[in-house]
Every structure is written in C-alpha cells, then in structure tokens.
Backbone as CSV, one residue per row, in Angstrom:
resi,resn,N_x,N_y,N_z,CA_x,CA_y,CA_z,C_x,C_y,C_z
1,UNK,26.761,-9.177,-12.391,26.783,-8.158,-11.368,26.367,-6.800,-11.940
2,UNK,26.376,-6.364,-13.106,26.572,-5.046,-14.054,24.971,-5.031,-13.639
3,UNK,24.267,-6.165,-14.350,22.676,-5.868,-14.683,22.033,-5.923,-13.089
4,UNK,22.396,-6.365,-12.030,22.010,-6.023,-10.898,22.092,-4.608,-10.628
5,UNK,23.482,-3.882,-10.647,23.830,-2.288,-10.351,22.725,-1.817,-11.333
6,UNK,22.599,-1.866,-12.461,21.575,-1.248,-13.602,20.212,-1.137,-12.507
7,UNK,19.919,-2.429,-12.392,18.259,-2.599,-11.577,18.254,-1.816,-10.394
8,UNK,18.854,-2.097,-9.479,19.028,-1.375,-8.725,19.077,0.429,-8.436
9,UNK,19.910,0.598,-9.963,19.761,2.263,-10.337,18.275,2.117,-11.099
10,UNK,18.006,1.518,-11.503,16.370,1.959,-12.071,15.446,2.177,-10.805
11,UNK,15.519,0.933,-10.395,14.444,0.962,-9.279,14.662,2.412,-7.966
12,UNK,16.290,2.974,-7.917,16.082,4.072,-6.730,15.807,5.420,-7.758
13,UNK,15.633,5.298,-9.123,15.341,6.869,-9.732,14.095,6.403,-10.154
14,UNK,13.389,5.001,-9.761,11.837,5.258,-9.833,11.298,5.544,-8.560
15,UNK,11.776,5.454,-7.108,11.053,5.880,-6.491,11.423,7.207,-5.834
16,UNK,12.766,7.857,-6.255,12.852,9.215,-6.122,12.020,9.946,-7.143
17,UNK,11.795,9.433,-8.316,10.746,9.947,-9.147,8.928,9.582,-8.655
18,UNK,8.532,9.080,-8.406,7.838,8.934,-7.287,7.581,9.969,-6.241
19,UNK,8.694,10.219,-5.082,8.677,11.117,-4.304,9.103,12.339,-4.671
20,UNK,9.093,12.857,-6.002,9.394,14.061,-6.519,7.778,14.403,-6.956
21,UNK,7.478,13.384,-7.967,6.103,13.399,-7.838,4.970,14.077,-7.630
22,UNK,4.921,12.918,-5.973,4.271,13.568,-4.652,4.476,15.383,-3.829
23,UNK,5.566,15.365,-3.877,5.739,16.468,-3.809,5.758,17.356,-4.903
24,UNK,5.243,17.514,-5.621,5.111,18.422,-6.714,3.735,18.378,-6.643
25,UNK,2.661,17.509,-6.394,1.721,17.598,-6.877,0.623,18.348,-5.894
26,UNK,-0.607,19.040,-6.773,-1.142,20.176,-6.201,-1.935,19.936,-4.968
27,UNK,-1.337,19.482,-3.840,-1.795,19.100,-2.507,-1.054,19.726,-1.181
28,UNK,-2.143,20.212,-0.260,-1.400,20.484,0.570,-0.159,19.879,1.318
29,UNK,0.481,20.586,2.001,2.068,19.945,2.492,2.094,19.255,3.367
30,UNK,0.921,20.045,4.742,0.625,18.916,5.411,-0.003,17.667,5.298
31,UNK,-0.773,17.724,4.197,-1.607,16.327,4.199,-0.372,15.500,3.646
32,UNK,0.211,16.024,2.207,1.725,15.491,1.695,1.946,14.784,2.338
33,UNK,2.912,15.244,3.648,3.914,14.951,4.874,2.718,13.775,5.334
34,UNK,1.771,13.932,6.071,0.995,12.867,6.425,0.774,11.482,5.713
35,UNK,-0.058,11.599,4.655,0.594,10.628,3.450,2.041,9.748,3.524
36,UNK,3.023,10.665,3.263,4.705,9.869,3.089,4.470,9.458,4.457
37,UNK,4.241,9.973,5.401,4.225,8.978,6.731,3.644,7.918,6.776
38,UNK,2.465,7.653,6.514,1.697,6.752,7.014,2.151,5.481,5.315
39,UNK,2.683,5.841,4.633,3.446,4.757,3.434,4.457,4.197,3.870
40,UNK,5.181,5.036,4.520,6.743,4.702,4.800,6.241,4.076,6.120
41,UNK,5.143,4.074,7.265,4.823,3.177,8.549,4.253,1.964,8.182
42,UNK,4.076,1.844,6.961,3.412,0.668,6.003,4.178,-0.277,6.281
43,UNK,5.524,0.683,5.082,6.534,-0.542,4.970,7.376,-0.620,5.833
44,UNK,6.980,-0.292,6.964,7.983,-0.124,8.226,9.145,0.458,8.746
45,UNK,9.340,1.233,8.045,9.858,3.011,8.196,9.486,3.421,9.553
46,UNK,10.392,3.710,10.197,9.702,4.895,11.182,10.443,5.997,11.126
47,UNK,9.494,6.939,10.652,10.112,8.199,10.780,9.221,9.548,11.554
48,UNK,10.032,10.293,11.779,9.821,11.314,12.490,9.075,12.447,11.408
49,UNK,7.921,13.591,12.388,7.784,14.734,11.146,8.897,15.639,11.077
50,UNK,9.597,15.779,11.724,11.389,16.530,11.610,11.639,15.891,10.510
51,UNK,12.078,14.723,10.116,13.264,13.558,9.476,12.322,13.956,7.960
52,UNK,10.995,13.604,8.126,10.209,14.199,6.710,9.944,15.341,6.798
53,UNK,10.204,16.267,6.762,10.678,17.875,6.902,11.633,17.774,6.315
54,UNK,12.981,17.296,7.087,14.140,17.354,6.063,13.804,16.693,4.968
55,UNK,13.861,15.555,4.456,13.845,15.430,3.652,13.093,15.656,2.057
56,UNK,11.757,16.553,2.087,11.211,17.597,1.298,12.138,18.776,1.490
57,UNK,12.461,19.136,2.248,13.373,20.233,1.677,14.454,19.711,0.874
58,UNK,15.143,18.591,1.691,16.460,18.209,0.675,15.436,17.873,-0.923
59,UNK,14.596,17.374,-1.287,14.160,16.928,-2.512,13.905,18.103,-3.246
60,UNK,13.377,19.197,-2.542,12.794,20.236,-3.134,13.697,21.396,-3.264
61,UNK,14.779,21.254,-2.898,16.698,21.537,-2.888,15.803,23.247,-1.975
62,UNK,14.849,23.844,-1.172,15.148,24.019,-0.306,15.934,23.762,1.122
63,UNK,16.525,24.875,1.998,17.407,24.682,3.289,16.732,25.460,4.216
C-alpha cells in the first residue's frame, strides 16, 4: 500500500509540475487558458473559462 501512496504522490507533483510549467512559460495567457482547455476536453474534463481562471490564480498563488 506504502509504494502505491509514493506513486501516486509522484505522479500528482508531476503534473502540478507540468501545470506550473505551462504557466510560467513565455506565452500569452489567453492562448495558455485555451491550450489547458482544449487538454483537459481531451481527457474529458469539462471545464469552464471561470474554473481555469481560478485555478491559475490559485497556482500562481495570485487572488
């Protein structure tokens, strides 16, 4: 059970590292935001541009 919790913590600080990333990198915000949308409608996410709004600010520890 230990080495499952381990994997599990690897795999969610690789894709918050990932989406820290993305947002860091020298691209506009809107295209950004467009992008994480149309990844996350990939894998069948639906999200709102509000819901990804918040959540670049929460990543980017803007409020």
């Amino acid at each position: 059970m230990k080495a499952l919790n381990i994997l599990y913590a690897f795999i969610g600080g690789a894709i918050v590292g990932c989406g820290a990333a993305l947002l860091f990198a020298p691209e506009k915000g809107e295209d950004l935001r467009e992008k994480i949308c149309k990844i996350l409608k990939r894998k069948g996410i639906k999200i709102s541009d509000a819901e990804v709004d918040a959540l670049v600010a929460e990543l980017t520890g803007e409020e």
